[in-house]
Phi, psi and omega in degrees: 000157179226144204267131187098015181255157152289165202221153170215150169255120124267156190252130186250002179271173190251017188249171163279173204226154175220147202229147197234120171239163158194169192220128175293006179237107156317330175217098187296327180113173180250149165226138180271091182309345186275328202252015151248021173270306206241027170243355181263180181217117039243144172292155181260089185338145192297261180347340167286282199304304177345299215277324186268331144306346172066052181223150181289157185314336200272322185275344188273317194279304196297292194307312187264042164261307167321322200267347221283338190288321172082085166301000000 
């Protein structure tokens, strides 16, 4: 893992899944959470966001179009 990135898990199984997180740093530092979510490189596939936003593919694509510049 590298510090300061968001980090995401999918369960691609058909069961729920139960996940243990912790994180080593009290002061992680700030991340511009929109533009590393639909901005980052290599992108964090559409179908991972569709599904964790509960938003359809097309508002996930119109959102990382906005971002495509990596602001």
């Amino acid at each position: 893992t590298r510090r300061g990135l968001v980090h995401f898990q999918f369960n691609v199984g058909k069961e729920d899944a139960t996940m243990v997180v912790s994180f080593n740093s009290q002061k992680p530092g700030i991340i511009f959470v929109p533009l590393t979510l639909f901005g980052s490189s290599p992108p964090i596939p559409t179908p991972v966001l569709s599904k964790a936003l509960r938003v359809d593919a097309s508002v996930v694509d119109l959102i990382k179009s906005k971002f495509a510049g990596g602001y």
